[in-house]
N, C-alpha and C positions, 0 to 999 in steps of 0.2 A: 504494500500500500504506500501509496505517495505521502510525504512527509507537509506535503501542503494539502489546504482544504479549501472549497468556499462553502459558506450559507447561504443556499438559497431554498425557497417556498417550491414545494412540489407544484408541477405545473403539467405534469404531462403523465398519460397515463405510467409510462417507465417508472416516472417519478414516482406515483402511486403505491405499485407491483413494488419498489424496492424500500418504500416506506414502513408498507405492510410487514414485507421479509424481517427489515429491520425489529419493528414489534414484536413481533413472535420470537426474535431470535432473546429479548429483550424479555419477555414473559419464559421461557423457556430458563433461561438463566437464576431469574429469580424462585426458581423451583418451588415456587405455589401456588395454590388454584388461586386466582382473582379473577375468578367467571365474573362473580357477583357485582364487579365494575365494568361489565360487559364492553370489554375494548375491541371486543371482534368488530361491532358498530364504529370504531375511532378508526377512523382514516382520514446485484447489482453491486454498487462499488460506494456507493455512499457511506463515508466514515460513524455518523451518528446522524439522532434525529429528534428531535423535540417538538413537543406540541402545545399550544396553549387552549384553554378554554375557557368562556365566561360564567362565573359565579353569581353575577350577580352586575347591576348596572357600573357599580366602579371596583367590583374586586375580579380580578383573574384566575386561573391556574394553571402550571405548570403539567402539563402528563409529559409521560413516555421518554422523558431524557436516557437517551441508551449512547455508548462510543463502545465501536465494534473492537474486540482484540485488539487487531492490527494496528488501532487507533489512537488504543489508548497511551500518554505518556506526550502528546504531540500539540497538547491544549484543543483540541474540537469541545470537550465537554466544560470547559472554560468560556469558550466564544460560542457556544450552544445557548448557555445560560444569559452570558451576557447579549447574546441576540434576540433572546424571550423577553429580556426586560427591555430592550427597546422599545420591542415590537408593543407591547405590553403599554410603556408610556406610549407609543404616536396613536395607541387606540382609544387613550385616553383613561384607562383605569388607573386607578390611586395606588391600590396594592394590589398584591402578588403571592399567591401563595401555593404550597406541595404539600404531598405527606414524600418522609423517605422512609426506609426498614435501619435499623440498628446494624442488617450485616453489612447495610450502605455506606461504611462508614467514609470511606473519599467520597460521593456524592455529601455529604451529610458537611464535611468540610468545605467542600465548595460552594455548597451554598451560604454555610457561615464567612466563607471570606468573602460573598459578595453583602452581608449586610443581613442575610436571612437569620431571622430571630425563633425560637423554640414558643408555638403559642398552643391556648387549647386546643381539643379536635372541634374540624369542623364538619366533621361526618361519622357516623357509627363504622370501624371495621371490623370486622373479628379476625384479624393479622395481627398476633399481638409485636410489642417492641415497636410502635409505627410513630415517627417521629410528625409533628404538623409544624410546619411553618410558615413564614411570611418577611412580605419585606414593603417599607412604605418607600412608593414609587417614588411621593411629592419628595422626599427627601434622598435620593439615590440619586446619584450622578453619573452612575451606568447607563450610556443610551443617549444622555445631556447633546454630546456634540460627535464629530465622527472621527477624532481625531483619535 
């Protein structure tokens, strides 16, 4: 796998087909059932992949942040993240929020070094160890400018 990436928005059905791939390969890995968040409904070489979704009129969240093997060590799931909260502020939401797992623990740090704070649950799971967080967009300067 090449040592460089871009981000970009799936735009074609390829796009789609390797999205998918990516997910499952990303549910597979986490070796548990999470039927019950029915991501077979959420929708090749693409290094990772991230998905945002709306909570609520100004909160977001984060699903599916996966960086394949090959990938990981090269920042994609650094510039993943930080590509969510962009996209996240130009859509106009305030906050930003995930659940991770406890064996997540590098996911669980990345999010803490972008500002992501440890809050109540925002949803019932019966996954136990499942971390919820968030992060207030108005005040993140991730996404601010392009530089």
């Amino acid at each position: 796998m090449s040592r460089t990436f871009t981000i970009e928005p799936a735009r074609s059905d390829h796009d789609l087909q390797a999205t998918v791939e990516l997910i499952y390969e990303y549910v597979k890995w986490l070796d548990l059932d999470i039927s019950f968040q029915n991501f077979d409904a959420e929708i090749a070489e693409m290094p990772g992949c991230v998905a945002l979704r709306p909570l609520g009129p100004q909160i977001c969240e984060v699903k599916r942040l996966w960086v394949r093997n090959a990938a990981k060590g090269l920042g994609v799931g650094k510039a993943l993240v930080a590509a969510a909260i962009k996209v996240g502020k130009q859509l106009g939401y305030q906050k930003i929020r995930l659940d991770t797992l406890s064996k997540m623990a590098a996911a669980l740090g990345l999010y803490q070094s972008f500002g992501f704070v440890e809050i109540e649950p925002y949803y019932q799971t019966p996954l136990p160890n499942t971390h919820f967080l968030e992060l207030d967009l108005t005040r993140c300067s991730v996404g601010s400018t392009d530089a």
